[in-house]
Backbone as a printed PyTorch tensor [residue, N CA C, xyz], in Angstrom:
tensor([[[  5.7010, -15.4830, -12.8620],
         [  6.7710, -15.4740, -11.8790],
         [  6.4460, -16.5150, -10.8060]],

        [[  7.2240, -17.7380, -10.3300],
         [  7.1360, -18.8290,  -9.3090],
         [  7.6060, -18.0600,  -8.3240]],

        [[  7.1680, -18.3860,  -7.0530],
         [  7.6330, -18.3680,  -5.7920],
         [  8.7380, -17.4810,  -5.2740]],

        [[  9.8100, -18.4910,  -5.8420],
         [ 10.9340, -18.3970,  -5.6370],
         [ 11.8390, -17.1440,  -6.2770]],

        [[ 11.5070, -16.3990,  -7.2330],
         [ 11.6600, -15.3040,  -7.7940],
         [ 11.0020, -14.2160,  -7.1320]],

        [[  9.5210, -14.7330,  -6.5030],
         [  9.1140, -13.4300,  -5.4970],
         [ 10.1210, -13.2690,  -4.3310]],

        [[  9.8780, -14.1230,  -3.8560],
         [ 11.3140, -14.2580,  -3.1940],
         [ 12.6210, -13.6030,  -3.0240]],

        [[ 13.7000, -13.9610,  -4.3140],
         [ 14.6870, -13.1490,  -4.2750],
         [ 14.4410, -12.0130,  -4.8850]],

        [[ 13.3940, -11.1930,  -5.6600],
         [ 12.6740, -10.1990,  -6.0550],
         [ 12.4420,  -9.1310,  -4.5510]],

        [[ 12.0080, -10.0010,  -4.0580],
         [ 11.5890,  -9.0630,  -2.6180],
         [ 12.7550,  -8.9250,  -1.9320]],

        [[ 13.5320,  -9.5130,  -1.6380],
         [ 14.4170,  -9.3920,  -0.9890],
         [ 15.6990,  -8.5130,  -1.4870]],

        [[ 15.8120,  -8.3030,  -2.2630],
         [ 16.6860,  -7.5370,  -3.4650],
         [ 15.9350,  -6.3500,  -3.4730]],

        [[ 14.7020,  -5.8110,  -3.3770],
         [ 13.5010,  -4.6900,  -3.3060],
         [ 14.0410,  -4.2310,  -1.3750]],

        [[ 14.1140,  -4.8930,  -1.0420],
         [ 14.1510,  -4.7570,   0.7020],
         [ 15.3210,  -4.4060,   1.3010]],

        [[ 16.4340,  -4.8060,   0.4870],
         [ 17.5870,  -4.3840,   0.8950],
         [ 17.7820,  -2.5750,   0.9620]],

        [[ 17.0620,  -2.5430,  -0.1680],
         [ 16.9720,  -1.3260,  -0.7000],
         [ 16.1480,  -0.2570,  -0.0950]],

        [[ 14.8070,  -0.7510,   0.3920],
         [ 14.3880,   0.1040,   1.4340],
         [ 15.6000,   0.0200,   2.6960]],

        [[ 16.1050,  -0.7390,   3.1210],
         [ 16.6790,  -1.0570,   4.2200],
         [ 17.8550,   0.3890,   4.1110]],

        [[ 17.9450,   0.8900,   2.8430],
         [ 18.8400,   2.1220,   2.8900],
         [ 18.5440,   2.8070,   2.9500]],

        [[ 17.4240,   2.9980,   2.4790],
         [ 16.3740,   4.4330,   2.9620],
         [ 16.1380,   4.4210,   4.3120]],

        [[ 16.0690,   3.3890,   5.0980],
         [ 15.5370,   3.0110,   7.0260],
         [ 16.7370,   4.1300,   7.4920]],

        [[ 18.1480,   3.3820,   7.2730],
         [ 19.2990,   3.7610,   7.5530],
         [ 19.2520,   5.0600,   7.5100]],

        [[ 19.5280,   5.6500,   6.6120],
         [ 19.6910,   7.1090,   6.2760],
         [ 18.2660,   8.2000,   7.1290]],

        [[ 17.3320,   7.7870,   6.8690],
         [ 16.0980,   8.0910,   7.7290],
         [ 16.4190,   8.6870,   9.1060]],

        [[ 16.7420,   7.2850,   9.7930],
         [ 16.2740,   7.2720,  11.5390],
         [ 17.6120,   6.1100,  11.3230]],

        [[ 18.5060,   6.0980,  10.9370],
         [ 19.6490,   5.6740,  11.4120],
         [ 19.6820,   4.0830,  11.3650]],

        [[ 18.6540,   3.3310,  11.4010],
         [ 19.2890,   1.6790,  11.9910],
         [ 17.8550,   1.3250,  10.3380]],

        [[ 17.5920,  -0.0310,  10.3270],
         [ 16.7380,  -0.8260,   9.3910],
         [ 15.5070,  -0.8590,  10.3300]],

        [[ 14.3090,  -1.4280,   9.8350],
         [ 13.1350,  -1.5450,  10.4060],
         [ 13.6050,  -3.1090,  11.1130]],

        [[ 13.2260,  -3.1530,  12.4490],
         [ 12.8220,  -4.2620,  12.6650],
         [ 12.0640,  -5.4880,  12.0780]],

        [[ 11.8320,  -6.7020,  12.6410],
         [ 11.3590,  -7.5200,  12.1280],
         [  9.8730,  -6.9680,  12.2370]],

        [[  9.3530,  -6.3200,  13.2810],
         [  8.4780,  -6.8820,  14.3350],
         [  7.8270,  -4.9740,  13.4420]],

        [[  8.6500,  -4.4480,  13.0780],
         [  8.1640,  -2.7030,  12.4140],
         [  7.8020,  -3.3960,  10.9180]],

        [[  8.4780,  -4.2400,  10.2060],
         [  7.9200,  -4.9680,   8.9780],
         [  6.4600,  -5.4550,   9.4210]],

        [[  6.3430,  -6.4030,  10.2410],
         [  5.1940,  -6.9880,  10.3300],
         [  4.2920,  -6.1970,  10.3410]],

        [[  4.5560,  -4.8690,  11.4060],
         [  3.5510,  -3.9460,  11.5990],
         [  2.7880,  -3.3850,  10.1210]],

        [[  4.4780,  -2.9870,   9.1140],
         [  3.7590,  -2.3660,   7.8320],
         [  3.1580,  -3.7550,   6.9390]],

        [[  3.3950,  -4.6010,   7.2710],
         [  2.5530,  -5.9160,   6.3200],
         [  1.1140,  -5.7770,   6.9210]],

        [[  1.0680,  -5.5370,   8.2690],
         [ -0.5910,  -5.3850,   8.5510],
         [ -0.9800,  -4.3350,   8.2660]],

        [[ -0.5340,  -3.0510,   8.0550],
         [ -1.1140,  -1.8520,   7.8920],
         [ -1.5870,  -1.8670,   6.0510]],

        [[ -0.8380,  -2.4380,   5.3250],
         [ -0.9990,  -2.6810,   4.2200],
         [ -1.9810,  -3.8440,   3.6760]],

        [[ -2.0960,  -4.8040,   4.8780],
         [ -3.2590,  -5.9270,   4.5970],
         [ -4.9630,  -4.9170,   4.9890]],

        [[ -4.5010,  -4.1150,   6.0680],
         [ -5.6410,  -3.2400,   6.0500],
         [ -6.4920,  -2.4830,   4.8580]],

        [[ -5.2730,  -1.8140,   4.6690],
         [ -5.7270,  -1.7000,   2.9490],
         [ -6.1890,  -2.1850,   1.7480]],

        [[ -5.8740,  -3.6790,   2.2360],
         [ -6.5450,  -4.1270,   1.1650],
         [ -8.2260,  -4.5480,   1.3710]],

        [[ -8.3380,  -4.7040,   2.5580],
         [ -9.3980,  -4.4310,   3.3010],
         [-10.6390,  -3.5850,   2.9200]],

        [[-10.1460,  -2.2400,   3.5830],
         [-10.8050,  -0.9690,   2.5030],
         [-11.0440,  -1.4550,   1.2650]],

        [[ -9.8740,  -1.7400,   0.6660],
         [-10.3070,  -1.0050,  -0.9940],
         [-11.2860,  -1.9250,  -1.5610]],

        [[-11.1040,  -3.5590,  -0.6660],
         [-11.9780,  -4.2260,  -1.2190],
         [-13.1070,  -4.2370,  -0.8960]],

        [[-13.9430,  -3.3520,   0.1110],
         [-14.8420,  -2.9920,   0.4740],
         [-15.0310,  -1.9560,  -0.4830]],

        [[-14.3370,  -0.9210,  -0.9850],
         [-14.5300,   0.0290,  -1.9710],
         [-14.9610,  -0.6090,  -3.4730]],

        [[-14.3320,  -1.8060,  -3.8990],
         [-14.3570,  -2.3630,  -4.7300],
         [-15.6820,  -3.0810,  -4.9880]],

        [[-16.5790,  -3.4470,  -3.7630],
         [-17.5650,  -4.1140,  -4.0720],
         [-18.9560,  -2.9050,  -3.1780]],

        [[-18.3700,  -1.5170,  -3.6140],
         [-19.4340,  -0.8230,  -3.0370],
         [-19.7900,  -0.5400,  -1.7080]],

        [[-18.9710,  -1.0050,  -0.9060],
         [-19.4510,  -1.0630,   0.4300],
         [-18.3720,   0.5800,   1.2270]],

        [[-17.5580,   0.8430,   0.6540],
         [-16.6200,   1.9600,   1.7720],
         [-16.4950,   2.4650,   0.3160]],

        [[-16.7800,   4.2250,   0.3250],
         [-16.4110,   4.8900,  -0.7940],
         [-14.0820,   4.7240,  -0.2290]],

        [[-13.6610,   5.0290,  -1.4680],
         [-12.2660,   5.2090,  -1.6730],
         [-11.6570,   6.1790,  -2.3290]],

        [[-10.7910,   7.2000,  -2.5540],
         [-10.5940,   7.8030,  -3.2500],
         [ -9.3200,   6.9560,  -4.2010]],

        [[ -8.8240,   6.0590,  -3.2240],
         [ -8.0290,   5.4660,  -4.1070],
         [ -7.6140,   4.0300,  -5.0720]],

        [[ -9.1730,   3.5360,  -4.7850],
         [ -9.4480,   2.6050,  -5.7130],
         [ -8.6780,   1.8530,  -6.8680]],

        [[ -7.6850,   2.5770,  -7.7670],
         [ -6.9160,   1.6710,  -8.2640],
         [ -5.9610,   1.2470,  -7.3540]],

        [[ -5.5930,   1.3450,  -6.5110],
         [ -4.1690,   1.3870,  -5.5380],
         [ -4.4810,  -0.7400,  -5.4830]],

        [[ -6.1230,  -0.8010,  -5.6090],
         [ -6.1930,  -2.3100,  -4.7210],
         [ -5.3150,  -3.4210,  -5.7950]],

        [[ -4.6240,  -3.5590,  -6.5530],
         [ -3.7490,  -5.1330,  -7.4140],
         [ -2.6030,  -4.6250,  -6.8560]],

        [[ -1.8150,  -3.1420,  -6.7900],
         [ -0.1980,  -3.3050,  -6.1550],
         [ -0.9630,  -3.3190,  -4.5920]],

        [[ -1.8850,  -3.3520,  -4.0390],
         [ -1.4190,  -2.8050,  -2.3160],
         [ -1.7310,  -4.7940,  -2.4370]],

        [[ -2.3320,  -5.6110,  -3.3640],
         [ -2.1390,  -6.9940,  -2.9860],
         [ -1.3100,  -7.4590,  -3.3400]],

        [[ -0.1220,  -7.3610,  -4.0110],
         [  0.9200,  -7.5140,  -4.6760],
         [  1.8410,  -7.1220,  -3.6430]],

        [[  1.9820,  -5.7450,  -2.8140],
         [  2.6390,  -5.0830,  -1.3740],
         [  2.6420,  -6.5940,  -0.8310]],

        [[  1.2500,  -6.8130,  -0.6230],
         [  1.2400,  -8.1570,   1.2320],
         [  2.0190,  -9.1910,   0.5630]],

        [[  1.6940,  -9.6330,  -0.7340],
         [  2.6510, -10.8280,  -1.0450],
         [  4.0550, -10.3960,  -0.3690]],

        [[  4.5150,  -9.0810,  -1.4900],
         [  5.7960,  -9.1250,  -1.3340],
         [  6.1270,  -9.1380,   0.5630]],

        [[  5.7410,  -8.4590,   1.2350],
         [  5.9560,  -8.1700,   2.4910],
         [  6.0250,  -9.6240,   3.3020]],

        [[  5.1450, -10.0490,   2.8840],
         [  4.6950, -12.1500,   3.2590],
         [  6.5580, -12.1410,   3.1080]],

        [[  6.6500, -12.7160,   1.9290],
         [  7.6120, -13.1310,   1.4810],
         [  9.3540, -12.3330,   2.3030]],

        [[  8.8750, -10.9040,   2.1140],
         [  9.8350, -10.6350,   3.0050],
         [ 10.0000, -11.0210,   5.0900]],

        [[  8.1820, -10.7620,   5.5070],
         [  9.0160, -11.2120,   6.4180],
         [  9.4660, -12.7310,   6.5580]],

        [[  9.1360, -13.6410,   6.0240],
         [  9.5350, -15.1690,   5.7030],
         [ 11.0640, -15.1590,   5.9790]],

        [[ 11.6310, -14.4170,   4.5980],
         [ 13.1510, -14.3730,   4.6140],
         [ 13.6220, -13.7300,   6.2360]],

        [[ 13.0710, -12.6070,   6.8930],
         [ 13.6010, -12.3620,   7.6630],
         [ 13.7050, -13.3050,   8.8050]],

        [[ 12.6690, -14.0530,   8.9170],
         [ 13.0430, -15.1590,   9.8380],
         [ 13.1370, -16.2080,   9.6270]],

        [[ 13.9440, -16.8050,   8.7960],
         [ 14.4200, -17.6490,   8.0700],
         [ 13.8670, -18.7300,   7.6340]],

        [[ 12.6910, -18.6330,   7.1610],
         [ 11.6480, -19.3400,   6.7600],
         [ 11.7990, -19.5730,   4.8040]],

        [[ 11.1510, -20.2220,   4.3130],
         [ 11.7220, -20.1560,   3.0530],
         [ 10.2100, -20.1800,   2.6320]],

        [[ 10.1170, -18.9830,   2.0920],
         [  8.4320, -18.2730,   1.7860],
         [  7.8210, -19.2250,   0.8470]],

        [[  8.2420, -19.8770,  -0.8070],
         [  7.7660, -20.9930,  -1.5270],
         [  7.2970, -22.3700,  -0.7500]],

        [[  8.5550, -22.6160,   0.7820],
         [  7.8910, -23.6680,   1.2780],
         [  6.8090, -23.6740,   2.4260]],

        [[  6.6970, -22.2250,   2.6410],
         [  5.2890, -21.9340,   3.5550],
         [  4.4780, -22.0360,   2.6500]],

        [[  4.1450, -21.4660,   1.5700],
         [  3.2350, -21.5530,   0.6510],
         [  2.5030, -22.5310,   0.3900]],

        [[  3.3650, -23.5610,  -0.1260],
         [  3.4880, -25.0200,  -0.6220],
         [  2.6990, -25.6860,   0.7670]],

        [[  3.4040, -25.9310,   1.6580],
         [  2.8320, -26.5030,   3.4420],
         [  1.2770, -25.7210,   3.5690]],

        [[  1.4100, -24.7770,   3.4370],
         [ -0.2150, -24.1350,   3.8970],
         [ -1.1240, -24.6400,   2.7610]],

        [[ -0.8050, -24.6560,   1.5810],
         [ -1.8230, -25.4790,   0.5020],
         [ -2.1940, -26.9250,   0.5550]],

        [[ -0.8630, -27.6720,   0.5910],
         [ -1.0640, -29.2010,   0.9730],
         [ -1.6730, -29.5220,   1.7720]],

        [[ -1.7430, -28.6150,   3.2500],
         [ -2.5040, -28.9060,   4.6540],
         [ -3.8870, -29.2450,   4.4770]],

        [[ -4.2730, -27.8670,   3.6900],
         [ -5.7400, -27.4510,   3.1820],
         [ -6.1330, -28.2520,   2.3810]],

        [[ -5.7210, -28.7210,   1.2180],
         [ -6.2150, -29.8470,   0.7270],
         [ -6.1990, -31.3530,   1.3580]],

        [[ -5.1440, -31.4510,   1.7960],
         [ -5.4440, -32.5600,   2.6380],
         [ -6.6630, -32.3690,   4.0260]],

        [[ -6.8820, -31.3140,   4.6500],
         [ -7.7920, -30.9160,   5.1370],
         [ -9.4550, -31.4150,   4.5960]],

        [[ -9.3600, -30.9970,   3.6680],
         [-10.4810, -30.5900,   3.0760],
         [-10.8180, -31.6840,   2.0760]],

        [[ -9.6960, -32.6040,   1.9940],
         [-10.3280, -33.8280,   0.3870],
         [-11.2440, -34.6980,   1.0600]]])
């Protein structure tokens, strides 16, 4: 899957929470309540990868390929939310680095 399919993948996935927000507590998550759950979920990956290499016991140890698969998607969603086009952040943050670094 390229970029650009995570992309409208996530965003098509998000709409959809966005109906569960609604129905919940009435309105969608903010931009700024996304970001929050993209860090709470980068935390996690945190843990588990400390669990993963022995260092923090886990009980939930397989959770760590979807909770890194979560931050992509979440990346990608908040991108779209602020109108950023997530393939060309991607793309810009790699080129930088290599040009950085050659």
């Amino acid at each position: 899957m390229d970029l650009i399919d995570v992309s409208k993948h996530s965003q098509e996935i998000r709409k959809l929470y966005h109906g569960l927000e609604k129905q919940i507590h009435g309105s969608v998550w903010s931009v700024e309540e996304d970001a929050l759950a993209f860090l709470t979920d980068a935390g996690l990956v945190g843990r588990l990868t400390m669990d993963h290499q022995g260092r923090w016991p886990s009980e939930e140890k397989e959770l760590l390929p979807s909770k890194i698969g979560e931050c992509v998607w979440w990346l990608a969603v908040l991108a779209d939310r602020m109108g950023l086009n997530f393939a060309d952040c991607v793309e810009q943050f790699l080129k930088e680095r290599l040009e950085t670094l050659d």
